[in-house]
C-alpha positions in Angstrom: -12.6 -57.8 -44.7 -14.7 -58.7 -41.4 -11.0 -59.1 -39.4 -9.4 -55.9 -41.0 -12.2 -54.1 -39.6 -12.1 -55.7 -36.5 -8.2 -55.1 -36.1 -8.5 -51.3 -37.2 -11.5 -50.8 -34.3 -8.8 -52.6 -32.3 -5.9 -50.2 -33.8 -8.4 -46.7 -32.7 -9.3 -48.1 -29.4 -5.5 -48.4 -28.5 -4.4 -45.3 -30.0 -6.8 -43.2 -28.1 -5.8 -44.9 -25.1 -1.9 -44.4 -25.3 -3.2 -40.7 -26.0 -4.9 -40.5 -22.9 -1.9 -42.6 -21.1 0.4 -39.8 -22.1 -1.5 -36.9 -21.5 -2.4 -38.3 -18.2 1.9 -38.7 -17.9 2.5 -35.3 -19.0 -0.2 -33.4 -16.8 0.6 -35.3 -13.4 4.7 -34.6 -14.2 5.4 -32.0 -16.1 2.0 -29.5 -16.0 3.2 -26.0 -14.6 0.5 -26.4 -11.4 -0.8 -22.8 -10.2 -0.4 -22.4 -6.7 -4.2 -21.8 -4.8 -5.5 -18.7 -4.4 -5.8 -17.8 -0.7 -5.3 -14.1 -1.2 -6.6 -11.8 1.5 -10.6 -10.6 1.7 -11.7 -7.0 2.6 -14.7 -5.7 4.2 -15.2 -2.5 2.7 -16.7 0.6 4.2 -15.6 2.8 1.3 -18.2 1.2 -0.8 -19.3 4.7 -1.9 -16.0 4.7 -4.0 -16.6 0.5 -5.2 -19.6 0.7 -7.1 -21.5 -0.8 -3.7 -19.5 -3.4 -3.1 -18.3 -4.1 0.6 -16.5 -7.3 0.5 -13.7 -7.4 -2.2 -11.0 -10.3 -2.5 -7.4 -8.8 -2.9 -6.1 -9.2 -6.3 -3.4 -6.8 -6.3 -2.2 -4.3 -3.3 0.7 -1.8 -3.6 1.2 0.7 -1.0 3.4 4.1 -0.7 4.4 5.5 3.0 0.3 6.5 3.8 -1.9 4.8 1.4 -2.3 1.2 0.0 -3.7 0.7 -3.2 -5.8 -2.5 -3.7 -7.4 -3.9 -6.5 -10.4 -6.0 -5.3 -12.5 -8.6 -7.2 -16.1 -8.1 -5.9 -17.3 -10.8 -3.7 -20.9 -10.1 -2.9 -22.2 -10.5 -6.2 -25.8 -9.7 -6.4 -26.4 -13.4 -9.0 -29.7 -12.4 -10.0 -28.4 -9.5 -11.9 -25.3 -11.2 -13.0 -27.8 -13.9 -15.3 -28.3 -10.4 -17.1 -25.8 -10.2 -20.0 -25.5 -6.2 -19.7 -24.2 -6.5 -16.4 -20.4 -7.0 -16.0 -18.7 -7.2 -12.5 -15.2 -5.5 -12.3 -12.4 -5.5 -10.6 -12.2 -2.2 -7.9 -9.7 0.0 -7.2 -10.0 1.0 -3.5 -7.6 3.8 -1.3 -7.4 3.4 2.1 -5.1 4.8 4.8 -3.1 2.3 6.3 -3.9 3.2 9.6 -7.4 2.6 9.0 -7.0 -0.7 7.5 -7.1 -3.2 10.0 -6.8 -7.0 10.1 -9.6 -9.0 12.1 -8.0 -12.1 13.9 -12.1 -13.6 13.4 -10.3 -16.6 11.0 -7.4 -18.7 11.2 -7.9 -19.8 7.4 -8.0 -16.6 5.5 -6.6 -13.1 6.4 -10.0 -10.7 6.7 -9.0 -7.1 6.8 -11.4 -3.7 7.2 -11.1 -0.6 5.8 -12.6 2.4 7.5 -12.9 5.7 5.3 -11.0 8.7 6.3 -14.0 10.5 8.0 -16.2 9.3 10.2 -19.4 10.8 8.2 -17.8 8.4 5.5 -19.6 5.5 7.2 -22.3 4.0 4.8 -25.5 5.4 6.0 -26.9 2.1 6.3 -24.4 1.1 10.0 -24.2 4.6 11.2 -26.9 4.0 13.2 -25.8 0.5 14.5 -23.4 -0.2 17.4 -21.3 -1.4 14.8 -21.2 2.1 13.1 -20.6 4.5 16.0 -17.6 1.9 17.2 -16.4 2.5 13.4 -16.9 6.4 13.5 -15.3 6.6 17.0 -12.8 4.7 16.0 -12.1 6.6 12.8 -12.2 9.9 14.9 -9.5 8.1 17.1 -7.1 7.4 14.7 -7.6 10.9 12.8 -6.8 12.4 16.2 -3.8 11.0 16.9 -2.9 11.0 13.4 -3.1 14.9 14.0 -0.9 14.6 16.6 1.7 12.9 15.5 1.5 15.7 12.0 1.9 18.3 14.7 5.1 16.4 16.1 6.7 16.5 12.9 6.0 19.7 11.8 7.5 20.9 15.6 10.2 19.0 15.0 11.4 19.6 11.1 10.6 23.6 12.6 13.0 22.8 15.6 15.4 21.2 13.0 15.5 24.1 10.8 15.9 26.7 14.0 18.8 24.8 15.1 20.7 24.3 11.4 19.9 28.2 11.3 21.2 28.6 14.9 24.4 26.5 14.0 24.9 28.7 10.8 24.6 31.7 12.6 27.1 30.7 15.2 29.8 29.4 11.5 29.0 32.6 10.4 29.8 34.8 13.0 33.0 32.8 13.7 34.0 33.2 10.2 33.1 37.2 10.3 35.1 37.0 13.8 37.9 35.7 12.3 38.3 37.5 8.9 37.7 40.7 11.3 41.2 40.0 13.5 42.9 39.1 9.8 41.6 42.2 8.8 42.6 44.1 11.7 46.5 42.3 11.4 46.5 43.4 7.8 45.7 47.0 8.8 48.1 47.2 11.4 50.8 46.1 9.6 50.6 48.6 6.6 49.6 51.6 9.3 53.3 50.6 11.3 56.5 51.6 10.1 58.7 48.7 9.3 61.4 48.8 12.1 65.0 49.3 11.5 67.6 46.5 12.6 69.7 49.5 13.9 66.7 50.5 17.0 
């Protein structure tokens, strides 16, 4: 009874390792491995509109022709508050023109963008009074200027665009009037003259 024992303790021990063997086979060969993430981080100065976060990790970004769209995962956590269970950190939604968000070529590991609000009285209250806040409001009230430029450009030229189609249509129109006039006149003539006999 002593050696059946023995042999079934010998039987376990071998079956829990060809388990292991052919996990280990299946995870180093076949396991589906996720790629890294490496995605982009963002200092935020809209952290007015993030719950108070300023430095988010991109999770998801879509953008339209003026604004990109990210969705940030918080990364300055505040860890003592986190051990409380009540407090949850979530994801952030965050707008930002994308002429105001600019990369910073501070890293050749990760890509580490900024996002400046659309005003310059936007700037957390905390920088505005740092050289690091009046560069940001200056350069805010930069970009909004010749973002107003280039608004008055297009509206000048869609208006130039419009004068000339009208121009153009004028001109079509008065050829056409021009033309059915002289038809009209032809017309006219013809019933007003007598036909001519072959005779004169």
């Amino acid at each position: 009874m002593a050696t059946l024992g023995f042999f079934g303790f010998i039987l376990i021990l071998f079956a829990f390792g060809l388990i292991g063997l052919v996990i280990f086979v299946v995870k180093k060969f076949y396991w589906v491995k996720e790629d890294p993430r490496n995605e982009e981080l963002v200092i935020n100065l809209l952290s007015d509109y993030t719950d108070g976060y300023g430095l988010l990790l991109v999770k998801d970004k879509e953008s339209n022709k003026d604004l990109i769209h990210i969705t940030g995962s918080p990364r300055d956590i505040d860890y003592i508050r986190v051990k409380d269970k009540d407090f949850i950190v979530k994801d952030q939604d965050l707008f930002v023109r994308k002429d105001l968000y600019i990369t910073l070529g501070n890293s050749t590991h990760r890509i580490i963008k900024i996002a400046f609000p659309d005003k310059p009285e936007q700037v957390p209250e905390e920088i505005k009074n740092t050289k690091f806040g009046e560069m940001a409001m200056k350069f805010i009230a930069d970009r909004n200027a010749e973002k107003d430029n280039l608004d008055v450009q297009k509206i000048r030229e869609k208006n130039m665009l419009k004068m000339t189609k009208q121009t153009e249509g004028l001109g079509i129109a008065e050829e056409i009037i021009g033309t059915y006039a002289d038809s009209m006149k032809e017309f006219a003539k013809s019933k007003i003259e007598p036909p001519k006999k072959e005779n004169e």
